[in-house]
C-alpha positions as CSV (number, residue, x, y, z in Angstrom):
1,X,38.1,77.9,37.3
2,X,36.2,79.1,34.3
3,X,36.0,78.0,30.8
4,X,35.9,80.2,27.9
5,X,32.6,79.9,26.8
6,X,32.0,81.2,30.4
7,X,33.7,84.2,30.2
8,X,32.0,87.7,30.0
9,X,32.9,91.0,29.2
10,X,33.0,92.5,32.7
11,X,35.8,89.5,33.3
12,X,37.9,92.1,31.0
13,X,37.8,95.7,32.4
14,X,36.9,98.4,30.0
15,X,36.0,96.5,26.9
16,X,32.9,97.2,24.9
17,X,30.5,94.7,25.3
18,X,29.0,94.4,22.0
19,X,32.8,93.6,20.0
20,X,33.5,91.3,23.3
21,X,30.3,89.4,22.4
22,X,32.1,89.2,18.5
23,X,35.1,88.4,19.3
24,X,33.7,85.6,21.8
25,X,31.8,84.2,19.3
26,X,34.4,84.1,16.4
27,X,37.0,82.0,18.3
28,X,33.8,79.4,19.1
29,X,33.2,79.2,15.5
30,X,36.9,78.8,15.2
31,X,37.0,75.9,18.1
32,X,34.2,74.1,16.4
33,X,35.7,74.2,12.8
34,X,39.3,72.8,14.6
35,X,37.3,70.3,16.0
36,X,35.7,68.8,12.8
37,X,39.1,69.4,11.2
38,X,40.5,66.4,13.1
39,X,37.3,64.5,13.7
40,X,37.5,64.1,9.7
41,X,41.3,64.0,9.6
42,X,41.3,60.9,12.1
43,X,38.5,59.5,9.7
44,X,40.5,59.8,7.2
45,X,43.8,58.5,9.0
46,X,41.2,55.2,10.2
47,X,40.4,55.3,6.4
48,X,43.9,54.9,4.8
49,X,44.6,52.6,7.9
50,X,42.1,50.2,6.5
51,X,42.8,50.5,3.0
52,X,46.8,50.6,3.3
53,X,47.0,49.1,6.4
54,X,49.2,52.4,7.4
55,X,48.8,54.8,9.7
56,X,49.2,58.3,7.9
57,X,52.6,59.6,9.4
58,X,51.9,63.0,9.8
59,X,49.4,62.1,12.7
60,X,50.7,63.4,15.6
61,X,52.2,66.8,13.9
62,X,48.2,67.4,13.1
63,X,47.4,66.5,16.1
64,X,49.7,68.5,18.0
65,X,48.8,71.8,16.0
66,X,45.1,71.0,16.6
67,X,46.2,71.6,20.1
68,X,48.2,74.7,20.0
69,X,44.6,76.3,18.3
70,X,42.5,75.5,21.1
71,X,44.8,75.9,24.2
72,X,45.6,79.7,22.4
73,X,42.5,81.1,24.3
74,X,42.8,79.3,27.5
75,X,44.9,79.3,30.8
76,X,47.7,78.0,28.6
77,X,48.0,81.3,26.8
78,X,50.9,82.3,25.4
79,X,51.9,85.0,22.9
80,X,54.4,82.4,20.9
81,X,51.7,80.0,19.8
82,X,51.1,81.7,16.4
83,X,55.0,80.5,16.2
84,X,54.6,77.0,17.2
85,X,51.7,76.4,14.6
86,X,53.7,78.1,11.9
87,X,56.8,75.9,13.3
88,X,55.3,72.7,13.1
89,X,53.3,73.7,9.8
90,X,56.7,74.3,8.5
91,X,57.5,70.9,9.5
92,X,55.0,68.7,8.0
93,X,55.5,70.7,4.9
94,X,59.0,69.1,5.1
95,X,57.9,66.2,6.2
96,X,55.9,66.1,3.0
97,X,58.8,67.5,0.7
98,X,60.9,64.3,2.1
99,X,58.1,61.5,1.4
100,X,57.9,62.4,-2.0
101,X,61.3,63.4,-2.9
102,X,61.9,60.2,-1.3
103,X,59.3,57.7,-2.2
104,X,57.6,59.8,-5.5
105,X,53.8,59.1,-3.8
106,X,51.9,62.0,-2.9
107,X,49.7,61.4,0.4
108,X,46.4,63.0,-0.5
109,X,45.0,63.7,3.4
110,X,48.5,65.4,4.6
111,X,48.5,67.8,1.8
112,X,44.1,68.3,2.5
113,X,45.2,68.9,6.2
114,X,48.2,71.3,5.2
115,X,45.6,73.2,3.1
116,X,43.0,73.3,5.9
117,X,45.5,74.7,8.6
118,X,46.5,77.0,6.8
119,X,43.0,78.5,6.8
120,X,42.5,77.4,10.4
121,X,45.6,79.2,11.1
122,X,44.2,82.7,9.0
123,X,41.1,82.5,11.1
124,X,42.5,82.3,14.3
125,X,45.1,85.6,13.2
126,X,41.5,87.2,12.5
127,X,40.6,86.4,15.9
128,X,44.0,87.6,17.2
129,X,43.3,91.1,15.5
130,X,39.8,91.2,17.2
131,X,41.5,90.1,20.5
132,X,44.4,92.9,20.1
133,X,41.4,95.6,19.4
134,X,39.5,94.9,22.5
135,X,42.4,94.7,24.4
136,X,42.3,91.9,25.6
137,X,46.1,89.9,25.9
138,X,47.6,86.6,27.2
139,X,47.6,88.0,30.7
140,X,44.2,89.4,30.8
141,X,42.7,85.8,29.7
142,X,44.9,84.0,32.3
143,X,43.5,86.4,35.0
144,X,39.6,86.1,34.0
145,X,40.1,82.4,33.9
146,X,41.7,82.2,37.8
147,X,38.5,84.0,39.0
């Protein structure tokens, strides 16, 4: 089974080489920026575990939308992940709104991470745009990776 950095653009019938190779390339630059997102989050989280002794509760929320971005170009494909991240963005916002209505402290890395997703989340719809002009759909991807 293939990986995505292995894929090519004659794995995807009729699509122009060139944008392929752009496309390809954004979503890697995409993948690498989600993974020093929660390589610094986790720092972070180790950070205010040491300080606070408390583990910072939004944790596995950021964890799981780390997820949904890098399983959206992979066997895994679905076209409802932009829904889940927005979903579960939705909820730590909450989840946010809540502590502070409830406690009156602001946690400083939660609303950082918010922030960055958010971004995270704009660069992967400009990847999704590339992706829609090549093409190129959940299908297509879960075909190239079975060969």
């Amino acid at each position: 089974m293939k990986k995505f950095k292995n894929l090519v653009a004659s794995d995807f019938p009729g699509v122009n080489a060139q944008k392929f190779g752009e496309w390809k390339a954004a979503v890697m630059r995409t993948r690498g920026n989600i993974y020093v997102v929660l390589v610094i989050y986790l720092v972070l989280n180790i950070k205010s575990y040491g300080s606070t002794g408390n583990i910072i509760y939004d944790t596995p929320i950021v964890i799981l939308i780390g997820t949904l971005f890098l399983s959206q170009q992979s066997r895994f494909v679905s076209e409802k992940h932009s829904t889940y991240i927005i979903g579960s963005l939705g909820f730590l916002i909450l989840l946010n709104i809540i502590l502070v209505y409830v406690t009156g402290r602001f946690v400083i890395e939660s609303l950082i991470a918010i922030v960055v997703l958010f971004w995270l989340y704009n660069q992967n719809q400009k990847n999704e745009r590339l992706q829609k002009d090549l093409g190129i759909d959940g299908a297509a991807i879960k075909r190239a990776f079975m060969k």
